[in-house]
C-alpha positions as CSV (number, residue, x, y, z in Angstrom):
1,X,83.3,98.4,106.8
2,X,79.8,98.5,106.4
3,X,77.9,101.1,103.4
4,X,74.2,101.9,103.9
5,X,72.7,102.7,100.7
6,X,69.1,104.5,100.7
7,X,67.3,104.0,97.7
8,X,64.6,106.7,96.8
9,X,61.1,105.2,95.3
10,X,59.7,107.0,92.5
11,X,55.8,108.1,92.8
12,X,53.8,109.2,89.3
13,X,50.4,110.5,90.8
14,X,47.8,111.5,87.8
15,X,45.7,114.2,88.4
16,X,42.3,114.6,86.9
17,X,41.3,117.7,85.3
18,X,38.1,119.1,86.6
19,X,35.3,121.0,85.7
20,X,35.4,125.2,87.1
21,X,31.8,124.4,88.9
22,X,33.4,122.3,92.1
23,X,30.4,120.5,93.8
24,X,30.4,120.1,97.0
25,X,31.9,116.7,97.7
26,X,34.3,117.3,95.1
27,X,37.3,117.6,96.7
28,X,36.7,114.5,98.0
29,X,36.4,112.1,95.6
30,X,39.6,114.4,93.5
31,X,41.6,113.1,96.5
32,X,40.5,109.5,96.5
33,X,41.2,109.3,92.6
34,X,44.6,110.6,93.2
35,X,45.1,107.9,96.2
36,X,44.0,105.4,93.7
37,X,46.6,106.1,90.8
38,X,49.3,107.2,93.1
39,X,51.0,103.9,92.9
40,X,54.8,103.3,93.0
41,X,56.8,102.7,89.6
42,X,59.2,100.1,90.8
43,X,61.3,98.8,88.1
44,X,61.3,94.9,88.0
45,X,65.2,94.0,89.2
46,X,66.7,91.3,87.4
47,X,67.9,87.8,89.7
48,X,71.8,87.1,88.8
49,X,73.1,83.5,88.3
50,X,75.7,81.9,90.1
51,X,78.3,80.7,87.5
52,X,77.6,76.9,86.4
53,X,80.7,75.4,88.3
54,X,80.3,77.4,91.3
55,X,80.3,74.9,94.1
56,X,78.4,75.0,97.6
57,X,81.7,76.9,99.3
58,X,81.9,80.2,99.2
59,X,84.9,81.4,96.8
60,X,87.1,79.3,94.2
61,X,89.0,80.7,91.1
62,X,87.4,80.9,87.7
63,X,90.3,79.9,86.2
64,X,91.5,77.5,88.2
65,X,88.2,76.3,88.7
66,X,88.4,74.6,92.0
67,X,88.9,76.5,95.6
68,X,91.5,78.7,96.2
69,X,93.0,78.8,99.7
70,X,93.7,82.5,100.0
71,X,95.1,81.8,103.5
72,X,91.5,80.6,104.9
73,X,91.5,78.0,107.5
74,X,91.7,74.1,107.0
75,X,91.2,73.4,110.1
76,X,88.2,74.9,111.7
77,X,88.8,76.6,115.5
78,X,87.1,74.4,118.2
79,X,85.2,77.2,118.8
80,X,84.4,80.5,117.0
81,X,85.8,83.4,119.2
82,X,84.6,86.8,116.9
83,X,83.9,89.2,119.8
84,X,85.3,90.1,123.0
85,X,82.7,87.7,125.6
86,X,83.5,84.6,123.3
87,X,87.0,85.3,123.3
88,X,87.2,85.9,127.2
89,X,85.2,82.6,128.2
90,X,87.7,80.4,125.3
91,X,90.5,82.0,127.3
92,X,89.5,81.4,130.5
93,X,88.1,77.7,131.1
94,X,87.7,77.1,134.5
95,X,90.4,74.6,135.0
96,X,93.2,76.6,134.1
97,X,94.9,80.1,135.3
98,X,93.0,82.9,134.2
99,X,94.1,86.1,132.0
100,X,92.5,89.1,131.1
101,X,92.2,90.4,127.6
102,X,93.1,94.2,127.7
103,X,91.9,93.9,123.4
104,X,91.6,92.3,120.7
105,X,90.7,93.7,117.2
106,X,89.6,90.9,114.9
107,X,88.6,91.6,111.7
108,X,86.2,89.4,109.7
109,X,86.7,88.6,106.2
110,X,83.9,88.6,104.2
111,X,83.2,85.9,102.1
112,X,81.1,86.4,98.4
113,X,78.9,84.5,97.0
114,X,80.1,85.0,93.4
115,X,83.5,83.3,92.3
116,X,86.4,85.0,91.5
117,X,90.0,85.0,90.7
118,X,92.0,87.6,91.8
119,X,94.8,84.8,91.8
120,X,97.6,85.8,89.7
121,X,100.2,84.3,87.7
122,X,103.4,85.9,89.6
123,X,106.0,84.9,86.8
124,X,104.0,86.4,84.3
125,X,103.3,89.7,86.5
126,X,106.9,89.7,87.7
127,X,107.8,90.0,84.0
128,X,105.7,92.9,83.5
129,X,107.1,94.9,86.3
130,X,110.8,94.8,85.3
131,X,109.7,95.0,81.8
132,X,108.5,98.6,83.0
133,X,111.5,99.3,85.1
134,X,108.4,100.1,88.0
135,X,111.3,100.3,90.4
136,X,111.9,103.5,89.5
137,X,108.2,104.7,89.5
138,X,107.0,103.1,92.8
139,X,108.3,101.7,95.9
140,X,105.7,101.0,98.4
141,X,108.5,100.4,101.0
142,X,108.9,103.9,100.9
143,X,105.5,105.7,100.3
144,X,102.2,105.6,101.6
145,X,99.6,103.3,99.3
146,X,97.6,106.2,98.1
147,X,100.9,108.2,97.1
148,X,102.2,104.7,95.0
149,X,99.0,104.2,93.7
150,X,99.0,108.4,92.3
151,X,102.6,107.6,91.3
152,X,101.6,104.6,89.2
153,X,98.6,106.5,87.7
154,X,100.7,109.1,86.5
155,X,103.0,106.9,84.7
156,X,100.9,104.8,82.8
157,X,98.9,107.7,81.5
158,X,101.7,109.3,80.4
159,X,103.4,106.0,79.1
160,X,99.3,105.8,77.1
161,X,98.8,109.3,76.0
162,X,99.7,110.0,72.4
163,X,99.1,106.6,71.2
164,X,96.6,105.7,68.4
165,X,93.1,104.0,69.0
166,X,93.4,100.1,67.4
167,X,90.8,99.2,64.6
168,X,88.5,97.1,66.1
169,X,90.7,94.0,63.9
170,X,94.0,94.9,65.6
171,X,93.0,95.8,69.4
172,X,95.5,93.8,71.4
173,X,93.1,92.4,73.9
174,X,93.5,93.3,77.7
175,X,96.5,91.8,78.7
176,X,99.1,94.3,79.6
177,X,102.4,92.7,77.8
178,X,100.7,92.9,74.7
179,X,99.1,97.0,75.1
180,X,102.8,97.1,76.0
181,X,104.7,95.7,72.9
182,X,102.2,97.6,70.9
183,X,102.2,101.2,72.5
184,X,106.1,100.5,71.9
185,X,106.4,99.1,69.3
186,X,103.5,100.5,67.0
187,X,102.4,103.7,68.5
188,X,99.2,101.8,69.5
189,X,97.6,103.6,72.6
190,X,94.0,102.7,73.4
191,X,90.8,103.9,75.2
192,X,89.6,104.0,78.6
193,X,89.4,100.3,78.3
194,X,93.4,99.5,77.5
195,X,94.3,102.5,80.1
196,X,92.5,100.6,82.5
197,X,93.8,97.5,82.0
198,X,97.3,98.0,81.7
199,X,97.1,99.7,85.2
200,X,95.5,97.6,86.7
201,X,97.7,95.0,85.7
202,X,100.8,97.1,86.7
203,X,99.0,97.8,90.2
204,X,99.1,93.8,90.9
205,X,102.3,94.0,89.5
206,X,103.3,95.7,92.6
207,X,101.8,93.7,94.7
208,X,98.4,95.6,95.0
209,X,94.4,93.9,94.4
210,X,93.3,95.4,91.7
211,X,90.4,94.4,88.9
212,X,88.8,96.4,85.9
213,X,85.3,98.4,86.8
214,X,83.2,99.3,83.1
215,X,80.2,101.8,83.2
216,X,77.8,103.4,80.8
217,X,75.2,106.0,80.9
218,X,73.3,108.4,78.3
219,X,73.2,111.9,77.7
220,X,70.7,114.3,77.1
221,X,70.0,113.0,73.5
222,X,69.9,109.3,74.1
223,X,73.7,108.8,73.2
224,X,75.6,106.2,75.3
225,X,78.6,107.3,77.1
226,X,80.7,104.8,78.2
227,X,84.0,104.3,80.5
228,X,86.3,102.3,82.6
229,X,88.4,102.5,85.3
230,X,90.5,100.5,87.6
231,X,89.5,99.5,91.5
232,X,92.8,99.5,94.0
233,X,91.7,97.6,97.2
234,X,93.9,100.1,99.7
235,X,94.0,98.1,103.3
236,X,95.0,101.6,104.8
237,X,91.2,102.6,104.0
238,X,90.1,99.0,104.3
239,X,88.0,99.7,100.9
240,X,88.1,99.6,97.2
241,X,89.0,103.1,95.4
242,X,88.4,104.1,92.0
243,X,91.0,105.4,89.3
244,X,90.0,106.8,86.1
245,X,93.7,106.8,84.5
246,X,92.4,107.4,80.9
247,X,90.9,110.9,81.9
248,X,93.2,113.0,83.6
249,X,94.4,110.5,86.0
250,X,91.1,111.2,88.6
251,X,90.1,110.2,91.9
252,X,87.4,111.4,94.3
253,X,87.3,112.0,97.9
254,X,84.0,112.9,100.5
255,X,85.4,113.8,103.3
256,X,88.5,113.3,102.8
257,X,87.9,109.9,102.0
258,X,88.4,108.0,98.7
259,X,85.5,106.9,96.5
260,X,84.6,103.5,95.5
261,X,82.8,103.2,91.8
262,X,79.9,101.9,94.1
263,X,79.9,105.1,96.2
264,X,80.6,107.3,93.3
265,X,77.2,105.8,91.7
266,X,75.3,106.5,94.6
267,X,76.4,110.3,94.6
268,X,75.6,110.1,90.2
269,X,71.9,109.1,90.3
270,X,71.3,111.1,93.5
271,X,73.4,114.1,91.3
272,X,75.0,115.4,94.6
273,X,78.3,115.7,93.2
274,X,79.1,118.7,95.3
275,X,79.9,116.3,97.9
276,X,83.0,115.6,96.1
277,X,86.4,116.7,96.3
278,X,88.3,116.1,92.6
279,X,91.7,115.5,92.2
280,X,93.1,115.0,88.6
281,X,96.8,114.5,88.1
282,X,96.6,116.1,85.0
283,X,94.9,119.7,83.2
284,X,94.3,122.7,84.6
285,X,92.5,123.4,88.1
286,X,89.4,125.5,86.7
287,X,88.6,122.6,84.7
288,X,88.1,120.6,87.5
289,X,84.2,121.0,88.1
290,X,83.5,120.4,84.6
291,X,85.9,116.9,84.7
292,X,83.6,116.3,87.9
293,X,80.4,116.9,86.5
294,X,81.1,115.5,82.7
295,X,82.3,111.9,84.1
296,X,80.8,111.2,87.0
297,X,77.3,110.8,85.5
298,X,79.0,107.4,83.8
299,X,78.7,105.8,87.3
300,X,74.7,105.1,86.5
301,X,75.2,101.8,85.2
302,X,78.4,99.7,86.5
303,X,79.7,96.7,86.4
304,X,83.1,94.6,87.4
305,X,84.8,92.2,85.8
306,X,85.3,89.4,88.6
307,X,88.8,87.6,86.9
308,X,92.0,90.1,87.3
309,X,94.7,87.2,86.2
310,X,94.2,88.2,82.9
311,X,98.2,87.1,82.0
312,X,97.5,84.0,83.6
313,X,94.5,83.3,81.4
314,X,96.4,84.9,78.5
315,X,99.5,82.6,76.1
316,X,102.9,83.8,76.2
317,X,103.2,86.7,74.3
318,X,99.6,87.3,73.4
319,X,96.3,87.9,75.1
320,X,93.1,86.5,75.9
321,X,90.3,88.4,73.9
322,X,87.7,91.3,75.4
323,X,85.4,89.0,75.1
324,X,86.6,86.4,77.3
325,X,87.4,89.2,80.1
326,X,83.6,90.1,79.9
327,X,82.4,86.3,80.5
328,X,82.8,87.1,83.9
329,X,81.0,90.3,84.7
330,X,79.3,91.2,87.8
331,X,76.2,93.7,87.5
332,X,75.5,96.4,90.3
333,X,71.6,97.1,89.9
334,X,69.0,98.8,92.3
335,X,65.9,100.9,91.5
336,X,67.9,104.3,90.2
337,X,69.9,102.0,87.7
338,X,67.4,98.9,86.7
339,X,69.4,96.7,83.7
340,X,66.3,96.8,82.2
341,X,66.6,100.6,81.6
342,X,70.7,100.0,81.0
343,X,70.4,99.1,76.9
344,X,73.1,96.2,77.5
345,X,72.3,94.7,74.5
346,X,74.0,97.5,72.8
347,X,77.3,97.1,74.4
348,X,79.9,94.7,73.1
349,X,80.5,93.6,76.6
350,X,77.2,91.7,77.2
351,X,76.8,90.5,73.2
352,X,79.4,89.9,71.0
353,X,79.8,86.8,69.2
354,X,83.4,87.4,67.8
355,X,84.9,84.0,69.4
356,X,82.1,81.5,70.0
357,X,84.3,79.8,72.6
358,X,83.8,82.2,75.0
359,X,80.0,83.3,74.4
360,X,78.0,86.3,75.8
361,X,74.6,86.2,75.9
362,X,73.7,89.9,77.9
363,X,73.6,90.2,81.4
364,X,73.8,86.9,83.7
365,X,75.6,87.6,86.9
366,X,74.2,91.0,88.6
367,X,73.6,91.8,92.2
368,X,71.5,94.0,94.7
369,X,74.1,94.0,97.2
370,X,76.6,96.0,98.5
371,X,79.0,93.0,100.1
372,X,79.2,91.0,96.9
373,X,79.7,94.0,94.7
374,X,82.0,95.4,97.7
375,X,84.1,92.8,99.5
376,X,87.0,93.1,101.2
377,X,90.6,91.6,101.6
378,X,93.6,91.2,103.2
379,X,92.3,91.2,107.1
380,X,93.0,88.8,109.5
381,X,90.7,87.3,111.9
382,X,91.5,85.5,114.7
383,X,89.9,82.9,117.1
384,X,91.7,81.6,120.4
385,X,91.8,78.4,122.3
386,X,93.6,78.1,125.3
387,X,96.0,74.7,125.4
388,X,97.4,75.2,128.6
389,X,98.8,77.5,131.6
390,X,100.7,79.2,129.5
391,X,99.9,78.3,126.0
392,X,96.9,79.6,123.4
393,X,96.6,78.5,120.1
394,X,95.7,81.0,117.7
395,X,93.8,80.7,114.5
396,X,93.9,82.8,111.8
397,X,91.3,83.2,108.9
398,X,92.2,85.7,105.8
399,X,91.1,86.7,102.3
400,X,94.5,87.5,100.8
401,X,95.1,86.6,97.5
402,X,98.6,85.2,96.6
403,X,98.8,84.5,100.5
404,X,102.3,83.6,101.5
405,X,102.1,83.6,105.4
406,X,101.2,85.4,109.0
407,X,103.3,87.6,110.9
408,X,102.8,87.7,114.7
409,X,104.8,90.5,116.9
410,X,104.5,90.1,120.6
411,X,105.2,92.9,123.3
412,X,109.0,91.3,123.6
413,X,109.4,92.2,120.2
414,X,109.6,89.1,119.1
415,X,108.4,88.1,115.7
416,X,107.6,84.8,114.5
417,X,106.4,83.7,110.6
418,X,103.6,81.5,110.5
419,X,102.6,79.8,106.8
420,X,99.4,77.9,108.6
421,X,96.9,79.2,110.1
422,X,97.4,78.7,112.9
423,X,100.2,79.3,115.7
424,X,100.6,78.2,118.9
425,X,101.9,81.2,121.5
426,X,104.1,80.8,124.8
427,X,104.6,84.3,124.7
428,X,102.1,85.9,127.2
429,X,101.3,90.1,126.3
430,X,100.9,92.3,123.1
431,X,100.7,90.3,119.7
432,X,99.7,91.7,116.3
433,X,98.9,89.9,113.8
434,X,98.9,90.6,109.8
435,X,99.0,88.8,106.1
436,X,101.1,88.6,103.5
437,X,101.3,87.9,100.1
438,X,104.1,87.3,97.5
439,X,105.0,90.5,97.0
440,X,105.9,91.1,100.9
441,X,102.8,93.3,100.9
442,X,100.8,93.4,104.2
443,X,97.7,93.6,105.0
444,X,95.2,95.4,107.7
445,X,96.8,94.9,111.6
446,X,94.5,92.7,114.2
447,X,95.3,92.8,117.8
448,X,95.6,90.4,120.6
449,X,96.8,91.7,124.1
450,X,96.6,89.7,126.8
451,X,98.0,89.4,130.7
452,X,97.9,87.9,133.4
């Protein structure tokens, strides 16, 4: 799914004051003054660095550092088959019988630039989930994704709320066993930040993508407001959706479609928030404009934090500090939100010096566009060859994380596993084809339907 975003360029235009006694010509050379100064104020975007170990593929695993499969092809297809005419000639060479292809729906996965690691430690998360029984919050088995996802958000602000804010010398760090023990075991509850990460953490928990999203802005007096909140990728939208568990348990839809922090920034700077729908799981309906219009002007400035496996990273029964979760930010800028107008250097996320082994030294990774900031998971894409009479051979290409195999259905109903990526086919008609991951959680359908 592709996003347009229009960027507005700001004019100044100076005009001179002039004398009551016009002269003739004087309109004139008024006009060509104000031609001269009306030049654009175009604030100068900053050029993000690739991290230091990022090789020339395209994706690897920060902490892993080395390439992570994610269900990507080993083996390259003889030929590249993305549309419809490429598909049809590999299909039909001229030596063989010919079949038509009534469809196929192939959906290409979109690669970034920037690494990541939204590879997770599945003991670790595994032990978090029956630590908070989530099999009687959620079962996605059951409900749709949105409906889990609502179901999950209302928990963990309820199993939050009350808690006391840590001292800055006994925050528990982002990972979620730890903001669990202490919420427990202390009473210690937590900002925006800790709501955020705990769900988060439960959403992978269940088998979801999720990762942390922070964001800052100013208000009428200068004062820095900050927040975060957690992105869900839901493959029934085929897009990222913000959650802002921490207040009120929001979400956002434009026509009837949920928000992305990258769309919900687009609708801050522009101030259109009327565009919105908001729903908040908790408070009172009336407030609902003023929850809209108090939080959404946050969005100016964002930024994501591009390692999710933050129990993975973290020892047994502790956690990895903020500081190390920050290393691996990824800045949204474009002219409406320039990091030169952003103040980073006030925010502990870009420079704190706390634990020297994991150093921030302001912003270094930011981006002007959409895909890297906005990529997308968990669809298939396939490319055929044909083998013989009656056989193709049909390679698949995914961005799943914590990819476990391929299912393909044919119009026999028929349905065969397939842990490569590839699969040859004997079975001549309908075939869909789909990821999955650990958790038994599939991803977006692609279509093949062929006959003779």
């Amino acid at each position: 799914m592709k996003k347009v975003i229009t960027l507005s360029m700001l004019m100044v235009i100076t005009v001179c004051a002039c004398e009551k006694e016009p002269q003739k010509n004087t309109a004139v050379s008024v006009r060509e003054d104000i031609l001269e100064t009306a030049k654009p104020v175009i604030p100068e975007l900053m050029n993000g660095e690739l991290d230091e170990f990022h090789p020339k593929s395209e994706f690897e695993s920060i902490r892993k550092k080395k390439l992570t499969n994610l269900g990507t092809l080993k083996t390259p297809p003889p030929a590249y088959t993305p549309d419809f005419d490429t598909a049809y000639d590999a299909m039909n060479p001229p030596d063989l019988l010919r079949y038509n292809i009534e469809r196929i729906t192939s959906n290409l996965p979109w690669r970034p630039k920037y690494p990541f690691d939204y590879e997770n430690d599945l003991r670790a998360l595994k032990r978090l989930y029956d630590s908070h029984n989530l099999d009687a919050v959620v079962n996605i088995s059951n409900i749709s994704e949105i409906d889990a996802i609502k179901a999950l958000m209302v928990y963990t602000h309820d199993f939050m709320e009350g808690g006391s804010i840590p001292s800055p010398d006994s925050d528990p760090g982002p990972s979620a066993e730890v903001i669990t023990k202490l919420r427990r075991e202390k009473g210690i509850g937590g900002t925006s930040k800790h709501y955020s990460a705990l769900f988060c953490q439960l959403a992978l928990s269940c088998g979801f993508n999720a990762r942390i999203i922070g964001m800052h802005s100013f208000d009428n007096e200068g004062k820095m407001i900050t927040n975060n909140v957690c992105e869900i990728f839901i493959d029934f939208w085929d897009k990222w959706i913000a959650y802002d568990v921490y207040n009120r348990g929001t979400y956002y839809e434009r026509n009837d479609i949920p928000q992305s922090a990258l769309e919900l920034h687009n609708i801050a700077v522009n101030k259109n928030y009327n565009v919105l729908n908001t729903f908040s799981q908790f408070g009172d309906f009336s407030d609902i404009i003023s929850v809209r219009e108090k939080l959404l002007p946050a969005y100016k400035h964002i930024y994501l934090w591009r390692m999710n496996d933050i129990l993975g990273k973290s020892p047994r029964g502790g956690s990895i500090p903020w500081q190390a979760l920050y290393q691996t930010h990824l800045v949204w800028e474009d002219i409406k939100s320039p990091v030169s107008e952003g103040r980073f250097d006030e925010l502990e996320q870009f420079n704190n010096s706390d634990y020297p082994e994991y150093p921030l030294d302001g912003v270094k990774y930011v981006t002007h566009d959409q895909d890297q900031f906005y990529w997308q998971l968990n669809a298939s894409n396939i490319h055929i060859e044909r083998v013989d009479d009656y056989a193709i051979r049909i390679y698949i290409d995914t961005l799943t994380p914590n990819f476990k195999e391929f299912a393909l259905s044919t119009s026999k109903g028929e349905e065969q596993q397939a842990a490569n990526t590839y699969y040859t086919n004997r079975f001549v008609g309908f075939n869909t084809i789909r990821s999955y991951n650990e958790f038994g959680k599939g991803g977006r359908f692609s279509h093949l339907d062929i006959s003779p």
